[in-house]
C-alpha positions in Angstrom: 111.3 64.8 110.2 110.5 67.6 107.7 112.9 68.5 105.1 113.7 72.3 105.3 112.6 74.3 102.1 116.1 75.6 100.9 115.0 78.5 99.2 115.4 81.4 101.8 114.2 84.5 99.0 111.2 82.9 97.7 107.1 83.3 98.9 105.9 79.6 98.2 102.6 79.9 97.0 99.7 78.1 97.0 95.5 79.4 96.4 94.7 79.9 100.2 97.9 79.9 101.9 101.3 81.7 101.5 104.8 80.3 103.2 106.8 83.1 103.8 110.7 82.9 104.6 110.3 83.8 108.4 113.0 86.1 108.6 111.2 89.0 106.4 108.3 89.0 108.5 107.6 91.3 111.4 106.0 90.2 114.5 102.5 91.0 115.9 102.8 90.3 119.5 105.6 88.5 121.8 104.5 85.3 121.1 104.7 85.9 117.2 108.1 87.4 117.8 109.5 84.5 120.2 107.9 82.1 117.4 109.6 84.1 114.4 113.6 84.2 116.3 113.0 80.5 115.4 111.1 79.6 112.5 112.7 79.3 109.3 109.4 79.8 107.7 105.7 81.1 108.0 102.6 80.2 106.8 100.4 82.8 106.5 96.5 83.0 105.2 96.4 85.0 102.1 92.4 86.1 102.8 93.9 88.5 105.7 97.4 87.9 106.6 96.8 85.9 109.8 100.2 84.3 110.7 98.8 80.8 110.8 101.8 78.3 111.7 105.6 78.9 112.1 107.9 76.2 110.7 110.5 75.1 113.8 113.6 72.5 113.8 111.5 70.4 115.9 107.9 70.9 114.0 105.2 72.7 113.1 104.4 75.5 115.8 100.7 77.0 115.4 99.3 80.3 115.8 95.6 80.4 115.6 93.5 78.1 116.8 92.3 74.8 115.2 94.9 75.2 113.0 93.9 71.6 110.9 90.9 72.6 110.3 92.0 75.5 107.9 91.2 75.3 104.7 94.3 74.9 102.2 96.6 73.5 104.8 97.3 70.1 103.7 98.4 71.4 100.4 100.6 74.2 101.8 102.3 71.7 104.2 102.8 69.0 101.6 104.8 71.6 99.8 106.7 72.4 103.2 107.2 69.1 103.0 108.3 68.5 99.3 111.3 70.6 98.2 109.6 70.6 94.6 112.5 70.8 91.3 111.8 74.3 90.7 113.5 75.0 94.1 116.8 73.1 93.0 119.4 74.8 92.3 120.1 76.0 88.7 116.0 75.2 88.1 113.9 77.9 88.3 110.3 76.7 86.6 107.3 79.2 87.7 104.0 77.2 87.2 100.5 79.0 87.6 98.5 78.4 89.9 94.7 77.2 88.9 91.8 80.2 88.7 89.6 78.2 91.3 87.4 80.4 93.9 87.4 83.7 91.2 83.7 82.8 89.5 82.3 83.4 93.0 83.7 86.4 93.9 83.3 88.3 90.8 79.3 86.7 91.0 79.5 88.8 94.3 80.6 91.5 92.8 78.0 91.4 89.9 80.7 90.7 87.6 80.3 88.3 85.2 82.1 87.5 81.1 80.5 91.1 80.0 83.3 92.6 82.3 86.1 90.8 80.0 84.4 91.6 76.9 84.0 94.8 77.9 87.4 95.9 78.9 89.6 93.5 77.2 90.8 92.4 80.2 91.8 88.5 80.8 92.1 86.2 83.8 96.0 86.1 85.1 96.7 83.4 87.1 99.1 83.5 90.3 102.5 82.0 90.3 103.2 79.2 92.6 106.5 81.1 93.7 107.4 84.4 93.6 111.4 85.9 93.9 112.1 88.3 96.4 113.4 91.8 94.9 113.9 93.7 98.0 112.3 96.1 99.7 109.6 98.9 98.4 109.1 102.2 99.5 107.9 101.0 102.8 110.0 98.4 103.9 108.0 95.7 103.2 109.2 92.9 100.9 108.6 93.3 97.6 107.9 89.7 95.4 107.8 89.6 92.1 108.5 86.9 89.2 111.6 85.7 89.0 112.3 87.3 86.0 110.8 90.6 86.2 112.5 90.5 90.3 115.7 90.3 87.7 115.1 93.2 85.6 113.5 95.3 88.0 117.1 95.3 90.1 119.3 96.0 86.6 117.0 98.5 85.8 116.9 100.1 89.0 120.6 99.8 89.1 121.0 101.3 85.6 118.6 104.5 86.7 121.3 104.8 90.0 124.1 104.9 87.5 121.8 108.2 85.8 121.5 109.3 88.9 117.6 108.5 89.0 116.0 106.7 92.1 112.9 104.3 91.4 111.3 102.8 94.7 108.5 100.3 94.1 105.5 100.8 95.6 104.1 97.6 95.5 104.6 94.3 93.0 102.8 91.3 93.5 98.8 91.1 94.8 97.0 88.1 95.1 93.8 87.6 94.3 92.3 88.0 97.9 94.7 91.0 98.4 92.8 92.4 95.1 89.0 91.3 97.1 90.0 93.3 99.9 90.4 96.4 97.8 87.3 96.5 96.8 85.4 95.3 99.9 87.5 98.3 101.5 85.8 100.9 98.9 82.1 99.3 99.0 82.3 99.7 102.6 83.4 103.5 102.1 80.3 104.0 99.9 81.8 103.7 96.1 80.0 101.6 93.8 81.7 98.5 91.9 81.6 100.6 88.5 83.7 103.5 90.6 86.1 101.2 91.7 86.4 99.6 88.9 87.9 102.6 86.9 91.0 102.8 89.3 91.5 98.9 90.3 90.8 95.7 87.9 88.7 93.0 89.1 89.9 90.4 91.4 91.5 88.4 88.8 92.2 90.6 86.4 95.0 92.7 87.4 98.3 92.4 86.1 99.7 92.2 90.0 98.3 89.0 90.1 101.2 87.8 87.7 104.3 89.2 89.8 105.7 90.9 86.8 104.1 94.1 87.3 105.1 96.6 89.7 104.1 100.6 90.8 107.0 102.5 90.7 107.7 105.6 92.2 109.8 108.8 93.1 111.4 109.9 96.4 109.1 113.0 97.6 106.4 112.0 95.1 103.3 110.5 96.3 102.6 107.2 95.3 99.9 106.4 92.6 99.7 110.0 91.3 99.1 111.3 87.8 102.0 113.7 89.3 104.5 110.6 88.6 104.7 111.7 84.7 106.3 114.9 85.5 109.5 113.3 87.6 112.7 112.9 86.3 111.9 109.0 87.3 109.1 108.5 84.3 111.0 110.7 81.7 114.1 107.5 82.4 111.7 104.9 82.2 109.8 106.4 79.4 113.7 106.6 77.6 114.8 103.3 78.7 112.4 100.8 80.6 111.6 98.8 77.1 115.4 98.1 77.4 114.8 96.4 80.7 111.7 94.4 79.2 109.1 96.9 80.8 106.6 98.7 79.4 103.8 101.0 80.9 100.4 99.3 80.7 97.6 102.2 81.1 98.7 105.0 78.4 96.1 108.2 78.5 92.7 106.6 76.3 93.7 102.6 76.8 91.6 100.8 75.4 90.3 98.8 78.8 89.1 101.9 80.5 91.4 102.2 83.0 92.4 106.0 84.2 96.4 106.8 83.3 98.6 105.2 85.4 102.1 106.7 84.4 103.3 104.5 87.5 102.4 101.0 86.3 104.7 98.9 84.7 104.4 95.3 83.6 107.5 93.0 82.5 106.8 91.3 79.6 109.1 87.9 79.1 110.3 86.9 75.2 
């Protein structure tokens, strides 16, 4: 019989496949939802989302069809299976997760060493876990490293105490969430070089990492050059480097990236 996976606030991650505590998931239909009352966890396909099998008392429940012949499985369910130390209590190890599968998409993209050279940019691996650290601005789950998940709620507490709100607006992306970015723009009609001025490469962004996060204001849009001009930036830009975050794309960075007063990385001693 399988061993539940006692961490309830962590996304167990693996290259293809994601195993999500069940209960911060929504349902997609009533069989997901009479599935999800259930499960104690999810595993869900990191290329598009699909909810792929739900984790039961009594087994493994599946949700799309031929579900053992989908790539990344075995390893997903062997961690399922594991309980590995950095789930113990008290132990709280992040490993990274190997950069296999990224030469072949930035090939499709046209993208090859120049790109790095270019913007100064290097690979970032994924964690194999990620910490949950609430909610952002739109109710979904927010995951981050563990330790950035830790200063991101003092510093977010400290701001409260200054009377200053900060919502995320999004933390961690993997590197298929970053592929679907740009295969959402090429099929709008930009160009990889146009995109590329707003999003890093697959593989590249600091989201990949879990300890950077977009942060916003109530009533501000999200993502906005508008950000700098909030009571929110002018705390961060006072206190953030007390929390152990700093902003990543000043005005004239040196990786050609436009401003983004809203980006914020963690950066562990």
């Amino acid at each position: 019989m399988r061993a539940p996976v006692p961490l309830k606030t962590a996304l167990v991650n693996t290259p293809r496949i994601e195993i999500w505590p069940a209960g911060l998931l929504r349902a997609r239909s009533n069989f997901d939802a009479r599935a999800l009352s259930r499960a104690r966890h999810v595993l869900r396909r990191k290329r598009d989302g699909q909810y792929l099998a739900a984790d039961l008392p009594e087994g493994l429940l599946a949700l799309v069809p031929r579900l053992r012949s989908e790539p990344g499985l075995d390893e997903a369910l062997d961690l399922l299976d594991a309980a590995p130390a950095h789930r113990r209590v008290g132990l709280e190890h992040v490993r990274d997760l190997p950069l296999d599968r990224l030469e072949e998409r930035l090939e499709q993209l046209g993208l090859d060493d120049a790109y790095a050279e270019r913007t100064g940019l290097g690979l970032v691996a994924e964690p194999d876990w990620l910490a949950f650290a609430g909610f952002d601005r739109y109710r979904r789950p927010l995951w981050l490293h563990v330790e950035a998940a830790r200063a991101w709620t003092h510093m977010r507490e400290a701001a409260l105490h200054d009377d200053v709100v900060l919502e995320a607006i999004s933390g961690y992306r993997s590197h298929d969430y970053q592929l679907g970015i740009f295969e959402r723009k090429l099929a709008r009609g930009l160009s990889v070089e146009d995109i590329l001025t707003v999003n890093a490469a697959p593989g590249y962004s600091e989201h990949h990492s879990g300890l950077a996060l977009d942060i916003g204001a109530p009533d501000e849009p999200p993502a906005e050059e508008s950000f700098e001009h909030t009571r929110a930036f002018a705390w961060l830009r006072d206190n953030a480097g007390g929390y152990g975050f700093a902003m990543t794309y000043p005005r004239d960075n040196p990786h050609g990236i436009v401003y983004e007063p809203w980006h914020w990385a963690f950066r562990p001693a």
